[in-house]
N, C-alpha and C positions, 0 to 999 in steps of 0.2 A: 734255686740253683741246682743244678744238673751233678749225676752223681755214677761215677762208675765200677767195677773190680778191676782194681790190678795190687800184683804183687802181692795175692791173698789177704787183700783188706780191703775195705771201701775208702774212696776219696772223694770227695767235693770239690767242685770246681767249677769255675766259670771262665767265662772267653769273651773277649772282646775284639771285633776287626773282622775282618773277610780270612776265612782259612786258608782262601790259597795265598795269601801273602806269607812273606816269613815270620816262622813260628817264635813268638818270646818266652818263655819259659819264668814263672817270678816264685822264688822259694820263701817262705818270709821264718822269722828268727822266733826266738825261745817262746814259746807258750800262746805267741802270737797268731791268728789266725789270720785266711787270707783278706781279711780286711785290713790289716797293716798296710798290705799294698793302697795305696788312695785310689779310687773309681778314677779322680781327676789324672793321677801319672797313668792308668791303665791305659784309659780312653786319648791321652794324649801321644801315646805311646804309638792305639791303632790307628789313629788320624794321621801317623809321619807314615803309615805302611807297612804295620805290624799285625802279625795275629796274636795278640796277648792272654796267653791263660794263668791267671793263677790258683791257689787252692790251700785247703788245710790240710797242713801235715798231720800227719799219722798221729792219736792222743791230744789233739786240739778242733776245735771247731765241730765240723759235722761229720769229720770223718773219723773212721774208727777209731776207739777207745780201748785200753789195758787196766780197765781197773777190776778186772779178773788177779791183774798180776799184784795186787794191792800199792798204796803210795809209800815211798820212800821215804824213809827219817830224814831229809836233804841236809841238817847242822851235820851228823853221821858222816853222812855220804862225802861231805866239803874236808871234812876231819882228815876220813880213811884217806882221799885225794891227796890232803898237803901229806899226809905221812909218808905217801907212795905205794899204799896198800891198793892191791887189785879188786876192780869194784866191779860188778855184776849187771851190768846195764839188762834192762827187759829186752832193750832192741839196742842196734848202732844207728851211728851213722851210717855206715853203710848201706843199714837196713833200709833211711830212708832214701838216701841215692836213688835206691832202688826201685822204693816207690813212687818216685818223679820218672824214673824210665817206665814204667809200666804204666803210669798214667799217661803219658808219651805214646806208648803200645796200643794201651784202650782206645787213643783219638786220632789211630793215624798218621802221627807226627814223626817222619824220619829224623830229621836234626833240629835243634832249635837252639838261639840264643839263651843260656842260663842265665838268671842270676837273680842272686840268690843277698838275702841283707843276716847280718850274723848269723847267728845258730847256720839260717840260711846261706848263708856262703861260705861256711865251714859245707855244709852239706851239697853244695854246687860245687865245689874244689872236688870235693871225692869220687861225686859222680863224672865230672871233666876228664878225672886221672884216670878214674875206669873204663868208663865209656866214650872216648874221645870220640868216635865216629860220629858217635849221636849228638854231638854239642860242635854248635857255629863258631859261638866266642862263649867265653865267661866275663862274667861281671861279678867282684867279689865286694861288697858296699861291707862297709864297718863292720871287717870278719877281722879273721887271725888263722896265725898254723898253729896254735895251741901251743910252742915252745914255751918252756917254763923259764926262760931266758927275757921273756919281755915284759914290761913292768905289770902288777897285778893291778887292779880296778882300785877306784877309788874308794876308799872304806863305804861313805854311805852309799853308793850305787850296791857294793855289795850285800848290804846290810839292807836295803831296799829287795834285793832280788830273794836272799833268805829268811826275808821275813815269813812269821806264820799266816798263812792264808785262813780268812773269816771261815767261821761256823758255814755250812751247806744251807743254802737256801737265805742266807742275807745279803740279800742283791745289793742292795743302797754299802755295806758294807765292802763288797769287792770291787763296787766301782769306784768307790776312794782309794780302797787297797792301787787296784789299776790306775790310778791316776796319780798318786804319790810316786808311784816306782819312774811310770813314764815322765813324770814334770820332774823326776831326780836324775834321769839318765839322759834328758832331752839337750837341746842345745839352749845353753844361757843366754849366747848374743842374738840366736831370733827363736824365742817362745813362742810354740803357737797360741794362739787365743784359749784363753782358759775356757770360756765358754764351751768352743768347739774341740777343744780335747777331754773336756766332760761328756759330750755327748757320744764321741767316739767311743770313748771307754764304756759307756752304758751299754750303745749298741753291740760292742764285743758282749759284758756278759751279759746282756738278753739275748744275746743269738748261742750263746754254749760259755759254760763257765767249766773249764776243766782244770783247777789247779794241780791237781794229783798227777795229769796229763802232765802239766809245766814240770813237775820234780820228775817225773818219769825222763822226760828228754834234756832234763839237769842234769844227769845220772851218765845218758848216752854221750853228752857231751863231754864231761869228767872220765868218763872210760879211755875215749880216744884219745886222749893225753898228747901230746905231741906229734903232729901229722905230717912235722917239716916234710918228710920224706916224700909224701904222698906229694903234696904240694911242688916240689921241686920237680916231680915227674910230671907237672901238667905240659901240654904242648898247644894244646890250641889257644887264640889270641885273644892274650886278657888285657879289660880295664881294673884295676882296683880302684874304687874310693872308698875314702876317709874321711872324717871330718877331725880337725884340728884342735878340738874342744873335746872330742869323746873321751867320758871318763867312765865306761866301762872296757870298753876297748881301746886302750891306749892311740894313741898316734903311729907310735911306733909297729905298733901290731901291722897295720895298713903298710908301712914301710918294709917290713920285713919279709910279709905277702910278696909284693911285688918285685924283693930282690928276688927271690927264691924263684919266679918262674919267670923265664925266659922272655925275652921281649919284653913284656907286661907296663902297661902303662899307669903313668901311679895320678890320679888327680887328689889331694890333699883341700880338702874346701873349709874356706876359712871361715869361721864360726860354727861351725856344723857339731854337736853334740853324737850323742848314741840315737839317733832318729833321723827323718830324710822329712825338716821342718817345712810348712808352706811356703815363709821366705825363701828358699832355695829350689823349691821345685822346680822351675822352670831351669836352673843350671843342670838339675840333676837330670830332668829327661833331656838333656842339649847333648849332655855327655854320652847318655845311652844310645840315646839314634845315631850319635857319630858314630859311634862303636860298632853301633848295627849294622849299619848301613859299609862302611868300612869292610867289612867281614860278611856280606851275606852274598 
C-alpha cells in the first residue's frame, strides 16, 4: 500500500475506483486500522461510481507512530475524565481532521464524501465543521457528540476497551485480546462468522499491532469532551447511522447526532451492534451511495 506526507506525519493508504469519479473519503474508529473498512464495502462502494480511499490514522497501522510520547495509564486517564480533570492528549481530534485534509492535499482531492465510523466520525464531524468547502456530505456511522448527557457504554464493552493489553510480541495473545473486544461490542442479532472475524483480527495484528497507539487516541478522544457545539455547527449534508443494538455507543448517541445538525438524516438499523456486521452490508452501502449520489 502506497504511502504519503501530509500534515507532518506519514499516512498509509489505499484507493480503490477511477479518480476522476467522486472522491470517498473512509475514517475508521478507535485503534482500528484501515482494514476495519472491508475491501468488500470499499470495492462496492467503487463499483456504484466512487473513488474510495481509506487509510491509518495517525498511531495505528502503518502510519506514523508517538511512542516517543510514551503510553498512557488509560484506568488514569478514564479516572481524571469522570472526575472533570483536564487531560493532556499527545495530539486531538483536530489534529487528525487534519490529517485526513492533508492526505486529501497529498492526492489531489478538492472535496470528498466523509465518513467516518466512531472514533471516526467523531473525527469527520470536526473536520466537516472546519473544513466544510472540502467535504461533499458527511456520514457519521455509530459516532456521538461526546455530551456527558447520553447514556454511558455498557459496563463489559467498557471493560473490554480498558482492559490491559498482552505482553509485546505475543501475537496469538492480542489476536484474542482483538477478538474478545470486537465479538463484545459487535452486533448480537447478526455475528459475523467466528471463523472469519478471527482471521480478520490476525491480519490486523500481523500487519501493526499498536496498543499504546489505541490508549494514545483513547486519551484524544476523552480530552474533547463534549463537541455538541462543534457538531451543531456542521452544514453540509448529513447521513447518520446507528445501529439499535450498539452497546458502546448507545442508540441514543446516533439520535442526538442527527438532532443537532441540520437537515441530517438519521437511519437507525435494526440489529446492528458497535460494527458494520456482513448481514448488513449490503444495507449499509445501499444507504451510502444514496447519500453519495444524492449530494455529488
Amino acid at each position: 500500500m502506497p504511502s504519503v506526507q501530509a500534515n507532518g506525519i506519514q499516512i498509509e493508504y489505499e484507493s480503490f475506483g477511477d479518480p476522476a469519479h467522486p472522491a470517498v473519503l473512509l475514517i475508521m474508529g478507535l485503534g482500528l486500522q484501515m482494514l476495519g473498512w472491508k475491501e468488500s464495502l470499499c470495492r462496492a462502494l467503487a463499483d456504484a461510481g466512487f473513488h474510495v480511499i481509506r487509510f491509518d490514522n495517525r498511531d495505528c497501522g502503518l502510519s506514523s507512530h508517538f511512542d516517543h510520547a510514551g503510553a498512557p495509564n488509560v484506568l488514569l486517564q478514564y479516572l481524571k475524565f469522570q472526575l472533570r480533570m483536564r487531560l493532556h492528549p499527545v495530539y486531538t481530534l483536530d489534529d487528525m481532521a487534519a490529517d485526513a485534509v492533508g492526505l486529501m492535499d497529498a492526492l489531489g482531492v478538492e472535496s470528498a464524501h466523509v465518513a467516518g465510523a466512531s472514533m471516526g466520525g467523531m473525527i469527520a464531524q470536526n473536520l466537516t465543521a472546519r473544513f466544510p468547502h472540502r467535504v461533499r456530505s458527511l456520514t457519521s456511522i455509530m459516532s456521538t457528540t461526546g455530551s456527558r448527557r447520553l447514556p454511558n457504554p455498557e459496563a463489559r464493552t467498557l471493560k473490554a476497551i480498558l482492559a490491559k493489553p498482552p505482553r509485546p510480541g505475543d501475537v496469538e495473545a492480542a489476536i484474542r485480546r482483538l477478538h474478545a473486544l470486537l465479538s463484545t461490542i459487535g452486533s448480537r442479532s447478526h455475528p459475523d462468522d467466528p471463523a472469519l472475524l478471527r482471521e480478520r483480527c490476525e491480519r490486523h495484528v500481523r500487519r501493526a499491532y499498536r496498543p499504546a497507539g489505541m490508549a494514545r487516541q483513547l486519551v484524544a478522544i476523552a480530552a474533547a469532551d463534549d463537541r455538541s457545539a462543534i457538531v451543531r455547527g456542521i452544514t453540509r449534508p448529513t447521513l447518520v447511522v446507528h445501529g439499535d443494538e450498539d452497546p458502546l455507543l448507545k442508540p441514543e448517541c446516533g439520535r442526538e447526532t442527527a438532532r443537532l445538525i441540520p437537515g441530517a438524516r438519521l437511519e437507525m438499523l435494526r440489529g446492528m451492534g458497535h460494527d458494520m456486521p456482513d448481514a448488513l452490508a449490503e444495507e449499509i452501502v445501499g444507504h451510502l451511495v444514496q447519500h453519495f449520489r444524492l449530494n455529488s
